[in-house]
C-alpha positions, 0 to 999 in steps of 0.5 A: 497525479501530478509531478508536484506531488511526486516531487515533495511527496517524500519531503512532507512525508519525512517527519512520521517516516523516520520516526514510527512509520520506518519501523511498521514498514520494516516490521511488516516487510520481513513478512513479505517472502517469495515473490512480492508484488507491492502495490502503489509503489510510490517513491520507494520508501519500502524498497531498502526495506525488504529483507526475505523477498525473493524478487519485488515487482513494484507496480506504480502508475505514475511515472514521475513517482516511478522516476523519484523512486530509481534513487531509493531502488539502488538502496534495495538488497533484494531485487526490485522490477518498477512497472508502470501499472494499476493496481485494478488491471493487473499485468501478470497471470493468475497465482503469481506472487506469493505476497502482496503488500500496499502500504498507504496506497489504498487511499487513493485507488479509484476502484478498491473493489477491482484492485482487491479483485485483482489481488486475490487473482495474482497472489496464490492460494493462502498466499499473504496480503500485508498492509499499512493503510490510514482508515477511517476512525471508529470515533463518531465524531473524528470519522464525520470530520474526514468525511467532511475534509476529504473532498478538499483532502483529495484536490490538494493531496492528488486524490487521497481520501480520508475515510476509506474503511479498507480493511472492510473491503478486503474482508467483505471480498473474503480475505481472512485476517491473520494479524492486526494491529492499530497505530495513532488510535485507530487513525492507521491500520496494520494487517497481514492477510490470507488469501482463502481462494 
């Protein structure tokens, strides 16, 4: 991911962050407790966001997202511990957290399957999942046009694709859906998951 990116990440995201987004982070996040592991940390939108954690091990692996991120971490109530890590090689032992959360990360992990793999391994027995994740559309001819925009979506957006079908891979990995909603018709997903193994 380039520096470029990281740089105005933040500023073309700022339109839907502070209108509807800011309020599903913070919904959601009151759910994260114990010990937190998000994924994909990016610039710390969600850092100011926790408010029940006991601690967040924040995992990024770009550096200059971590390094727009140290901003936003000083803003955080809850402590926050940025490691520059990703999310398919996890550095932490089996049953660690007690939550994990993604928040439109999983569009751009390069192996989904061993990142999820990697989650059920860390996060404890009937320990919670939390996501905000754009997915692909349930609508025919919406879902063909992200298929036919994502190779060009992903050059220009640092590898971000368009039609994941996310919340099928957690469940196929047999993550049980506890909660689910969906924002802009079916464009965005919000779940909390258990973790049964």
């Amino acid at each position: 991911m380039s520096s470029t990116f990281a740089k105005w990440y933040d500023f073309f995201m700022s339109p839907l962050e502070q209108s509807k987004f800011r309020r599903i982070r913070k919904e959601l996040l009151s759910n994260a407790k114990g010990k937190v592991l998000e994924l994909g940390s990016g610039t710390g939108v969600n850092f100011p966001l926790y408010t029940n954690a006991d601690k967040v091990f924040a995992i990024e692996p770009n550096q200059h997202m971590i390094d727009q991120s140290k901003s936003k971490c000083k803003l955080a109530t809850v402590p926050i511990e940025m490691i520059n890590a990703s999310a398919e090689s996890l550095p932490f032992e089996d049953n660690s957290f007690d939550t994990v959360v993604a928040t439109l990360v999983f569009c751009t992990i390069p192996n989904v399957d061993k990142a999820i793999n990697e989650i059920k391994r860390v996060c404890k027995p009937n320990g919670k999942i939390l996501l905000f994740e754009h997915v692909k559309m349930e609508n025919t001819v919406l879902s063909v046009m992200q298929e036919r925009f994502t190779p060009l979506w992903k050059k220009v957006c640092d590898g971000c694709c368009l039609d994941r079908e996310t919340l099928k891979a957690f469940t196929t990995h047999g993550l049980e859906i506890v909660k689910f909603n969906q924002f802009y018709k079916d464009l965005f997903i919000v779940a909390e998951l258990k973790n049964k193994s």
